[in-house]
matplotlib code that plots the C-alpha trace (Angstrom):
import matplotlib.pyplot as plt

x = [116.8, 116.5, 119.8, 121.3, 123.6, 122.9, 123.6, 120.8, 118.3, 118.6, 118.3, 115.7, 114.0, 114.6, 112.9, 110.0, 109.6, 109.6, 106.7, 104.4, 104.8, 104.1, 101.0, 100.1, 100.8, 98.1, 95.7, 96.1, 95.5, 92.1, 90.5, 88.0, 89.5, 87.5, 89.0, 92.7, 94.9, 96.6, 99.8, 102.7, 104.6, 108.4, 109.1, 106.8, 107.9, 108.7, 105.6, 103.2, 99.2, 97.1, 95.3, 91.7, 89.7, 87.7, 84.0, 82.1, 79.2, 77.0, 79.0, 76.9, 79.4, 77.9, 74.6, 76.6, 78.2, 74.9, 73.4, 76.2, 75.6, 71.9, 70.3, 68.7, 65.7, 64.9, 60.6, 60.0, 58.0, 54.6, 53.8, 50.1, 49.2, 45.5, 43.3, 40.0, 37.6, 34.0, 30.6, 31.3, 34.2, 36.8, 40.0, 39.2, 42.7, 43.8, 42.6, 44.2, 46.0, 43.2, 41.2, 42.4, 42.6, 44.6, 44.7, 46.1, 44.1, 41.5, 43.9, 44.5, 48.0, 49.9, 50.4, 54.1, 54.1, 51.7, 51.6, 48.9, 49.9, 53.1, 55.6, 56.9, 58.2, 55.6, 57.2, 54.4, 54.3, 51.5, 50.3, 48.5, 46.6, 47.3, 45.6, 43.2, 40.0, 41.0, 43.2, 40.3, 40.6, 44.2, 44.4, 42.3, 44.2, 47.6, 46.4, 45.2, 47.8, 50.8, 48.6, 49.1, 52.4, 53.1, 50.8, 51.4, 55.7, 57.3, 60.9, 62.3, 59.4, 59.7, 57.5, 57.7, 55.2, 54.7, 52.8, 49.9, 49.4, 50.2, 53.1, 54.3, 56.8, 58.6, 59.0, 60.7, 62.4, 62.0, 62.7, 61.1, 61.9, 58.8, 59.2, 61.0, 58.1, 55.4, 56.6, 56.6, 53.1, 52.3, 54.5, 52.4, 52.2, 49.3, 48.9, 46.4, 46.2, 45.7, 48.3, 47.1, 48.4, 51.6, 51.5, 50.6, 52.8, 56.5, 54.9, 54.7, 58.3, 59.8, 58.2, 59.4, 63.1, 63.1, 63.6, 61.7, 61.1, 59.1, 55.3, 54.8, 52.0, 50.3, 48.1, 46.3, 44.4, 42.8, 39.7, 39.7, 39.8, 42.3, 43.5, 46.8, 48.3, 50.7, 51.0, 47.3, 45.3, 47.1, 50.1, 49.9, 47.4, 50.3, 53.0, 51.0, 50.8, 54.2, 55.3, 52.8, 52.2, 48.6, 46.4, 44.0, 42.4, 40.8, 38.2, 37.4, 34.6, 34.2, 30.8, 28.3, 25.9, 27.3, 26.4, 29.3, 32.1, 34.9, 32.9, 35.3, 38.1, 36.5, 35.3, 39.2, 40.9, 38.2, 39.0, 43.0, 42.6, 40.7, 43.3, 46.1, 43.8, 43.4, 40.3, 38.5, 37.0, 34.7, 34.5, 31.3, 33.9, 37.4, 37.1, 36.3, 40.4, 41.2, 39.2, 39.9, 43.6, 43.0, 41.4, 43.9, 47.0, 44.4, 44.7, 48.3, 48.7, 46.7, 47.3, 48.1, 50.9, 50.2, 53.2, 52.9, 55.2, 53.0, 52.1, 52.0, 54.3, 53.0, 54.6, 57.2, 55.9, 51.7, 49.3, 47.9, 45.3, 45.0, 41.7, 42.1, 39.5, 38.9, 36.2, 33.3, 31.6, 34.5, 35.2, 38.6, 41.0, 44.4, 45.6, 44.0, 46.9, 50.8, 52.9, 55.3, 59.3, 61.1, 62.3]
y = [-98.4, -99.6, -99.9, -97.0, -98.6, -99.2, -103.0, -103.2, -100.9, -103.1, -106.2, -105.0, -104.2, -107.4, -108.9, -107.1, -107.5, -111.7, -110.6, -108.8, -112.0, -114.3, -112.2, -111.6, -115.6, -116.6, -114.3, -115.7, -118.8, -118.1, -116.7, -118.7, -120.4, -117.7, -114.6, -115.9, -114.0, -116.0, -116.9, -114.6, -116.3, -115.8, -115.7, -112.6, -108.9, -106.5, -104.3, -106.8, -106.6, -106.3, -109.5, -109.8, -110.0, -113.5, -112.8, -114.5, -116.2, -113.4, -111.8, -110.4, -111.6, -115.3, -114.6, -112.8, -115.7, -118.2, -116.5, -116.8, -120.6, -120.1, -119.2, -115.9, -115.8, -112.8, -112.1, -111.7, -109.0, -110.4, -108.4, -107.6, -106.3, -105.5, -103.6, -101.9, -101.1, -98.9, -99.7, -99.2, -101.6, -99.0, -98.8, -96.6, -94.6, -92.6, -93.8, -93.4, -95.7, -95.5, -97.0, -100.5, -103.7, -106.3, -109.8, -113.2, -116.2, -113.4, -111.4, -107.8, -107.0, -103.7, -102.1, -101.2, -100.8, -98.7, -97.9, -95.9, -96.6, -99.1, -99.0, -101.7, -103.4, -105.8, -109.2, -110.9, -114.3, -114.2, -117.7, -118.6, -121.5, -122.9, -126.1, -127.1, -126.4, -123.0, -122.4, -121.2, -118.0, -117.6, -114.5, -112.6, -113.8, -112.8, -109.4, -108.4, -110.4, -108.0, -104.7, -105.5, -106.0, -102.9, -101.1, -102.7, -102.9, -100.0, -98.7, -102.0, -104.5, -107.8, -109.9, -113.7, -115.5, -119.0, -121.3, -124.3, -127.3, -130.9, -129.4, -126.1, -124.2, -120.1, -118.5, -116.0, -115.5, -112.3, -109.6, -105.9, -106.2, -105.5, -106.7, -110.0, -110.4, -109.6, -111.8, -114.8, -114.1, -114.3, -117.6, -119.4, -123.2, -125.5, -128.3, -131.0, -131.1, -128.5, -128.7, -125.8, -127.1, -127.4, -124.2, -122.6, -124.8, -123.5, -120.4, -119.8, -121.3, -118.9, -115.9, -117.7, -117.2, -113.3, -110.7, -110.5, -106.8, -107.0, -107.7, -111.3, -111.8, -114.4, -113.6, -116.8, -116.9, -120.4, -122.1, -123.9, -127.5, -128.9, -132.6, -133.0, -132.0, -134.5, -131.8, -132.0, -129.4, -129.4, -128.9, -125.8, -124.0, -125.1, -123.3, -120.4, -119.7, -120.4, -118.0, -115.4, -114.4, -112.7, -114.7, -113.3, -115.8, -115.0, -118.0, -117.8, -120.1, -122.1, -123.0, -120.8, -123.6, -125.3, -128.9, -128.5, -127.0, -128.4, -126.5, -128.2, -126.4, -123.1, -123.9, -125.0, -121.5, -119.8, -121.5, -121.3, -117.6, -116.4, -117.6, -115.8, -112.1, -111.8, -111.5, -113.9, -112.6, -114.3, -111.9, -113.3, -112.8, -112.6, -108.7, -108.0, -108.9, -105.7, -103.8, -106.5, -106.4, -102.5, -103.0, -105.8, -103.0, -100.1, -102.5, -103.1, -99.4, -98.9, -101.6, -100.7, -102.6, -103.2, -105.2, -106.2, -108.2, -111.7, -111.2, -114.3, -115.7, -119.1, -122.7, -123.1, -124.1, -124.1, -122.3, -118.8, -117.0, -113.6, -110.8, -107.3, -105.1, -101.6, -98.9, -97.6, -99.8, -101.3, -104.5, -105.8, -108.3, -109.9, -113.0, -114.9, -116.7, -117.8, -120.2, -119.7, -120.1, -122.4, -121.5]
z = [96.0, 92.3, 90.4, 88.8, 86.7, 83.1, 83.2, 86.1, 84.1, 81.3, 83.3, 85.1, 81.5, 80.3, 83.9, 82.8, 79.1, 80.3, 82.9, 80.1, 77.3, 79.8, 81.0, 77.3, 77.2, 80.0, 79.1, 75.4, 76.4, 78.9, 75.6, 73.8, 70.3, 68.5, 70.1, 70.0, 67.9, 65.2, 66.0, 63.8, 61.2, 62.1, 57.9, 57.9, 57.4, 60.3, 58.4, 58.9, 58.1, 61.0, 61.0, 60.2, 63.2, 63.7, 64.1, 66.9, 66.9, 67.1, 64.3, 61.1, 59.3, 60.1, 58.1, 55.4, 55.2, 55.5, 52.7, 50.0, 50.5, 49.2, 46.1, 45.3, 43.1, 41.7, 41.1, 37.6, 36.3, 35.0, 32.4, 31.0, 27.1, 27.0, 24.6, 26.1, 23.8, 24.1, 23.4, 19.4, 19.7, 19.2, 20.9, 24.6, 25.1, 27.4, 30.1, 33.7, 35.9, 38.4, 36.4, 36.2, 38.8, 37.9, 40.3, 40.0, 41.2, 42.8, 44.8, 44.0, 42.7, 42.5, 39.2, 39.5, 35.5, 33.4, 29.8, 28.5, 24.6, 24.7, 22.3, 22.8, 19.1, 18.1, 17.0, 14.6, 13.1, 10.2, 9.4, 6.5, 6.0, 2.7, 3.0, -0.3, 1.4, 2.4, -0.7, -3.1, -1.7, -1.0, -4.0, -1.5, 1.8, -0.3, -1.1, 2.5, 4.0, 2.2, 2.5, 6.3, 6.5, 4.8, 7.1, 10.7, 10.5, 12.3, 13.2, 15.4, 15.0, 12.7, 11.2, 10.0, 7.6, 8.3, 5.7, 7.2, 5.7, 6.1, 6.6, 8.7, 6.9, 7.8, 4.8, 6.2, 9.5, 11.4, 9.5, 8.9, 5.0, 4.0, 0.2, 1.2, 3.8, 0.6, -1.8, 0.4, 0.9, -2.5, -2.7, -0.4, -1.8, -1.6, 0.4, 1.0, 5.4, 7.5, 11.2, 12.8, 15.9, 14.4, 13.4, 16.5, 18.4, 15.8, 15.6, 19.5, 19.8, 17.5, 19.4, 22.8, 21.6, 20.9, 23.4, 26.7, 26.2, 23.2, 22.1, 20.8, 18.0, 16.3, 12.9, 11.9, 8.7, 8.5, 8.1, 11.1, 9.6, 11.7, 9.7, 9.9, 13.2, 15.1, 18.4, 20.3, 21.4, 25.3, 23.1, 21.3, 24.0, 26.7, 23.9, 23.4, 27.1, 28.1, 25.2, 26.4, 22.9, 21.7, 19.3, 16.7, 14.9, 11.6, 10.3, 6.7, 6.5, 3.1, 4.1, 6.4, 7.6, 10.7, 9.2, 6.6, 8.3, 11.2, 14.3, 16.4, 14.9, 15.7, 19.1, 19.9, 18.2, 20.1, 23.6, 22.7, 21.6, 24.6, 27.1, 24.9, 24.9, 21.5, 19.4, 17.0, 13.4, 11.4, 7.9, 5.7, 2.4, 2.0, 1.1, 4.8, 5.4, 4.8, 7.4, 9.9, 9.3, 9.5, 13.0, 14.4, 13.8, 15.6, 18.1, 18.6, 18.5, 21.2, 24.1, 27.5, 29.1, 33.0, 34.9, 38.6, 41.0, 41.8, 45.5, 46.7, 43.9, 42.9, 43.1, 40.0, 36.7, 37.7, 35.5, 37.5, 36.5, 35.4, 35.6, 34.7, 35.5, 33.8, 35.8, 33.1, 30.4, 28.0, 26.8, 28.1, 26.2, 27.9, 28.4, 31.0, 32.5, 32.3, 33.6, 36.4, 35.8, 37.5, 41.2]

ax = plt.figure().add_subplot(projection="3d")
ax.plot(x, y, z, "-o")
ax.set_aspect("equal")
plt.show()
């Protein structure tokens, strides 16, 4: 018979309490390190915390844990501005996401991003070349120059005016004060050089620095006699890309026949502005500026944006080219590549 008393009960209790800690013991102990609970802390609270459990090797926790040792790179949105224009070089609008293709280095991309008529603000940096072969006809440049900027600024977009010559000089830093921005325009000094590199190369450095989510322009009025420069042609056509600005290049030629005037120049701004996706103009007098100024802002107005996810991404900072492809018979201008960030 078991013990009836109350000294044997609790004896016998105490007997067994020693048998179930020293089962709890051994089995502790046949556990593998990983499964063992931690051992209590005898300065701890009576209320103490459930400890958290150790996760075993097949735990999720594990690759949770792998991945906060790695770095994540997020996959930039490549963005596309390009202007389609019909057979009477107008500006084609309204024109469906169907119809355009875009692929980098030939394979197809999805359009994850489609603007019919962006409005994205326009950032513009108008450079004039005020060098003394050009500077003959720098009354006519002024005029059209400031009728422009009055015409093409809008709620939220800024414009800069930048001077060429030996020298490269900003007027005026981005600003949509259309009167500050006209009388530097009619302020423009002479100068004996012409840097058009220069220029291009400050000009797309200044457009690199403002916001991601807005439309970088260059305006450049020159005659294409580059003199004077100290960056090279690599230079500013690498600092145009990188800053994925657009280029439109207007050339007033001094001289018509090809025997007096820098070709070389022209052939260069025609290469550098074709990569960028904008247009080159070549007005047979200084009163054409208007009109073409006219057409550049139709332009602007008028661009469809087109953003994709690279699919394969390419290798960090390489050079990867860029088609777009519109269905019907248009005329399509975008830059025709960029360079990859670093990874």
């Amino acid at each position: 018979m078991l013990p009836t008393s109350s000294s044997a009960r609790l004896a016998l209790l105490a007997c067994l309490s020693v048998i179930s800690l020293a089962s709890a013991i051994r089995a502790q102990s046949d556990r593998p390190p990983w499964a063992r609970k931690p051992k209590s802390d005898s300065s701890s609270t009576t209320t103490a915390t459930p400890p958290t459990p150790v996760p075993g090797p097949s735990s999720d926790s594990d690759d949770q844990a792998s991945q906060r040792g790695k770095i994540r790179v997020s996959v930039n949105l490549v963005s596309v501005l390009t202007s389609v224009l019909d057979e009477h070089n107008r500006p084609a609008s309204d024109l469906p996401r169907e119809a355009f293709q875009v692929f980098e280095e030939g394979v197809e991309q999805k359009i994850e991003v489609f603007e019919s008529e962006t409005q994205q603000p326009l950032d513009l940096a108008l450079m004039v070349d005020a060098s003394l072969s050009a500077h003959k006809e720098i009354l006519f440049e002024e005029e059209a120059a400031s009728h422009f900027i009055g015409q093409v600024l809008r709620p939220g977009d800024r414009l800069s005016v930048f001077a060429i010559a030996e020298d490269v000089t900003q007027l005026v830093a981005y600003t949509d004060d259309v009167a500050r921005l006209q009388g530097a325009v009619h302020r423009i000094p002479g100068g004996a050089g012409t840097s058009i590199y220069d220029g291009l190369l400050l000009g797309s450095r200044t457009l690199e620095r403002r916001g991601e989510d807005r439309r970088r322009v260059i305006i450049l009025v020159t005659d294409a006699g580059e003199t004077t420069s100290v960056a090279d042609f690599d230079a500013a056509r690498k600092g145009a890309v990188r800053s994925g600005s657009l280029l439109y290049t207007i050339v007033i030629r001094p001289v018509k026949n090809e025997s007096g005037r820098n070709t070389a120049g022209e052939h260069a701004l025609e290469t550098i502005t074709d990569t960028m996706g904008g247009a080159m103009f070549y007005p047979d007098t200084v009163q054409e500026l208007d009109g073409i100024f006219d057409r550049i802002n139709r332009e602007l107005r008028t661009q469809y944006r087109l953003g994709y996810y690279p699919n394969p991404r390419g290798p960090a900072n390489t050079y990867r080219t860029i088609e777009v492809k519109v269905s019907g018979n248009y005329q399509v201008r975008h830059r025709k590549t960029y360079l990859t960030g670093p990874q």
